[in-house]
N, C-alpha and C positions, 0 to 999 in steps of 0.2 A: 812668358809663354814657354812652356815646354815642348821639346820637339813632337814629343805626338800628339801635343796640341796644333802644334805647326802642321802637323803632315797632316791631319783630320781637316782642320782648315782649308787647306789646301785645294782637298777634293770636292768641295763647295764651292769654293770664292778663289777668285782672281782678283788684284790688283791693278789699277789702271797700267801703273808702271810694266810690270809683268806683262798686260798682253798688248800692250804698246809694241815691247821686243819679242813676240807672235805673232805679229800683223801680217808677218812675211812664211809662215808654217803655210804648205797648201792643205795642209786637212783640217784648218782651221776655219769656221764658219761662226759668223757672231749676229745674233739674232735680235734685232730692234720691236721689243713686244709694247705694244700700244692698247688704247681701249678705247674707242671708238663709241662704245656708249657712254661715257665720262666726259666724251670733250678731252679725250688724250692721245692723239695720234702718236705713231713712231717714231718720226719725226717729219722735213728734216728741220732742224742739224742730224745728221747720224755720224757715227765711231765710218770713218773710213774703212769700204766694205760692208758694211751691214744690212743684213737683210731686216724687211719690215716684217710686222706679222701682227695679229690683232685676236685678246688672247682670250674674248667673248667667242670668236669664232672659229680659231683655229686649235683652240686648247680646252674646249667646252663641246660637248654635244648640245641638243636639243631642250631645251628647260622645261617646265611643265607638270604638274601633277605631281605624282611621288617618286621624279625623277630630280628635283629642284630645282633650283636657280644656275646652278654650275657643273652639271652632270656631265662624269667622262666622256671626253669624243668616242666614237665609233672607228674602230681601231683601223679601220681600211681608209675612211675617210681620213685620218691623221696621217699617215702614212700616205696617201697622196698627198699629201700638201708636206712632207717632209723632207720626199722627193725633190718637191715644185723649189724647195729651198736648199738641195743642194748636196744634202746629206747621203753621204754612206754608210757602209759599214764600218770603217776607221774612221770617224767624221771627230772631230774634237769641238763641241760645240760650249760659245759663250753667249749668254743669255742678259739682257740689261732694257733698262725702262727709266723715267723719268718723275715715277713715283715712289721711290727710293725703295724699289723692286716689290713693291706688293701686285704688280701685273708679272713680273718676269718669275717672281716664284712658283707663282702657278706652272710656267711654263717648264722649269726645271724639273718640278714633280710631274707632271703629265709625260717630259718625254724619259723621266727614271721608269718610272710607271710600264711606258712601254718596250723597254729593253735597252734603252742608250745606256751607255757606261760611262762616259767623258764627259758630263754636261756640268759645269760648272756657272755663276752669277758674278756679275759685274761685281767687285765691294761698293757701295758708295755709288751707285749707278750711273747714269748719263752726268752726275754733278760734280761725282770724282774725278770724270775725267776731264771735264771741264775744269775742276778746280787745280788739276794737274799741269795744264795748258799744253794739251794734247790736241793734233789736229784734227777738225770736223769736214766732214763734205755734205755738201746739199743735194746730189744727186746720189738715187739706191741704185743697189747690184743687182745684176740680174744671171743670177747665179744659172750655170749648169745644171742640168736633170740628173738626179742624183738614184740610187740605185739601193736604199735601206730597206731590210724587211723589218717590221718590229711586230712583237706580240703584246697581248697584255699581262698585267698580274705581277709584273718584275717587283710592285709597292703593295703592302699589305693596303686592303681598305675595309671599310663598315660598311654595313646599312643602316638604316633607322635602328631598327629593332637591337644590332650589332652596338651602336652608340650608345642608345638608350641603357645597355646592360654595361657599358664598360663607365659610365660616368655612374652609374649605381653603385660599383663593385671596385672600380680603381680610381684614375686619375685624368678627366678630357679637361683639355684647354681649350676656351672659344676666342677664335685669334682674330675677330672682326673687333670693329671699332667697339667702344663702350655703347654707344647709345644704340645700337644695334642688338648687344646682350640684355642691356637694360627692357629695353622695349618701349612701345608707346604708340599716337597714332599713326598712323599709313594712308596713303591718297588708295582711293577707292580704282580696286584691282592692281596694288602691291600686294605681295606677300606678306604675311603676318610678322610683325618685329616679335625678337623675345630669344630665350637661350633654351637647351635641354637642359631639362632639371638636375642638378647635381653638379653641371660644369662650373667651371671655373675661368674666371674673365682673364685673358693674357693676350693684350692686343699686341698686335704682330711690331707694330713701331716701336715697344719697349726695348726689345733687343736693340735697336741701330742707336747712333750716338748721335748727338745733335746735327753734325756735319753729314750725315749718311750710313757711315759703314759701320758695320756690326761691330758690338762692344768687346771687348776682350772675355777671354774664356776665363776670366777670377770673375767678370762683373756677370756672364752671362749663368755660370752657375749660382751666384747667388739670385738671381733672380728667379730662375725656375727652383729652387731649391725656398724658395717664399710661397711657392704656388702650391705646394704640397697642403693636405688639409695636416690641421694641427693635433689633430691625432689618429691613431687607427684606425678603418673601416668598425673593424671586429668590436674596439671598447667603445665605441659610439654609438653602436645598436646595442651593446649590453648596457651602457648606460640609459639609451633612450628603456630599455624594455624594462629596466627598476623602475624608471619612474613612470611607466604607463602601470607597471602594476602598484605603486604607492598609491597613482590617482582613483585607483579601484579597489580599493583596500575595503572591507565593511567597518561601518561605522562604531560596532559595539565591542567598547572597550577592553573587555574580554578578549576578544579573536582582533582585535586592530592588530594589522600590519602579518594577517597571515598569505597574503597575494605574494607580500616581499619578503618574507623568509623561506616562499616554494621559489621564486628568482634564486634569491640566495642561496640558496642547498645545490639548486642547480650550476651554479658558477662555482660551488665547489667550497663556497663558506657556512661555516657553520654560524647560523642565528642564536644571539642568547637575546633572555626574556627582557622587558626591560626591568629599569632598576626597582623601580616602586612596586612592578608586580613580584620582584622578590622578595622584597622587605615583607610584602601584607605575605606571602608565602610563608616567609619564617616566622610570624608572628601566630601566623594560624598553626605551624606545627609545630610550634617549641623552639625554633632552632632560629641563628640569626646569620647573616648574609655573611661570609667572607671574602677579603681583596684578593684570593685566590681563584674564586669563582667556585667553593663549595658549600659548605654549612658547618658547624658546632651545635653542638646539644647547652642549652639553655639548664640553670637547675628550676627543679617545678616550680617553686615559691616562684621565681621572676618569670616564669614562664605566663602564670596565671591559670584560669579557669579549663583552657582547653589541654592544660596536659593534662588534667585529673582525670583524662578515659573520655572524655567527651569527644567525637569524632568530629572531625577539620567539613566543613564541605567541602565540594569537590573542584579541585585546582586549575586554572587553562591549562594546555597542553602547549607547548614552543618548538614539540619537534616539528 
């Protein structure tokens, strides 16, 4: 790993080890995110000091309609309960879960989203530190009223329409499980399973390593670096539109394949005829085909009956 691999790191994830020897920073606040519609409370056990939080409600607004399933909170409403746990404006805050942070990432980007700056993830979440043999408490904190303004907008986002044109034109990953991309059936009043067209499946647990924490930056680039489609936007609709015009070509022999020499011209290549309509070409007019791509004059004897002044019919055209 290289250092600015290190430092980039850094400003994401924490270490067990690491905020072990931070327990004792007072502007440190460590955030136990749960999900309570899963059957995944916060704990306890919790990281001694930690506050609970619950990331259906404290890190989602309202669901519903063509707002979703996980629509941003409402930025007041977030902000009192950011408060309620403690945070300032210098607040240095660590985020961790027990589902090897697919609840706590939510919570990282909701509060980047709203202005925090310091918000880093457990590596390896409630398991690393466990598997650290780090000490747990059974009773939560109950933190001071904290005094944060936050706005929104700090994280670029979509909308449908927004997504819709960026999985068209470049590169979306859909970071839910697979059977969720895939799709299939649903109890009656779920939401419809299925992906946006164009995405691409990258569930969020391929990054972490068997143990928890995120793979190293050689293993993490090559995997997004797999997710890339495997070729251009650009030659893949010049490809697909040769061959919608191949499939629409008319049938008579004569003019076959003039759909795909107007693609042609248009991408910039020049069409030649093919071979047998050049052959009958020079046979009609005396002259015989060369591997240069021009003609030679025949003498009349081997030419035959059409060079004695008899005139050729008239030839397809290939421009």
């Amino acid at each position: 790993m290289t250092t600015d691999e290190a430092r980039l790191r850094a400003q994401v994830l924490i270490t067990a080890q690491d905020l072990a020897a931070e327990r004792d920073d007072p502007r440190l606040v460590v955030l136990a995110v749960g999900n309570a519609e899963y059957g995944m409370p916060p704990g306890p056990p919790f990281i001694p000091g930690a506050v609970p939080v619950d990331m259906p409600t404290d890190f989602a607004g309202r669901p519903g309609g063509t707002r979703g399933s996980r629509p941003l909170p409402e930025i007041g409403d977030l902000q009192a309960k950011a408060r309620s746990w403690g945070l300032r404006e210098d607040t240095r805050v660590v985020l961790y879960d027990d589902d090897r942070l697919l609840q706590a990432a939510r919570g990282w980007w909701t509060l980047r989203w709203a202005g925090m700056t310091e918000v880093r993830l457990l590596d390896g979440g409630f398991r690393a530190w466990r598997a650290a043999r780090l000490p747990t408490a059974d009773s939560r904190r109950e933190p001071e009223t904290g005094d944060v303004c936050l706005s929104p907008g700090h994280m670029p986002t979509l909308d449908a329409d927004g997504a819709a044109a960026w999985a068209r034109d470049r590169l979306l990953l859909d970071t839910r499980v697979k059977v969720n991309y895939i799709g299939g059936r649903t109890a009656p009043g779920e939401l419809r399973r299925g992906h946006i067209p164009g995405t691409i499946s990258s569930p969020a647990h391929d990054a972490l390593t068997e143990a928890g924490p995120f793979a190293d930056p050689a293993t993490l680039r090559l995997l997004f670096d797999s997710r890339r489609p495997p070729r251009a936007r650009r030659d893949d609709l010049r490809c697909r539109r040769f061959r919608r015009a191949y499939r629409r070509r008319p049938r008579d022999p004569w003019h076959r394949g003039a759909d795909v020499r107007r693609v042609l011209v248009r991408l910039g290549r020049r069409p030649r005829a093919p071979r047998r309509h050049r052959r009958q070409a020079a046979r009609l007019t005396g002259t015989t085909p060369s591997n240069a791509g021009g003609s030679r004059q025949l003498p009349a004897a081997a030419a035959g009956p059409r060079a004695a002044g008899v005139p050729p019919p008239p030839l397809p055209r290939y421009a």
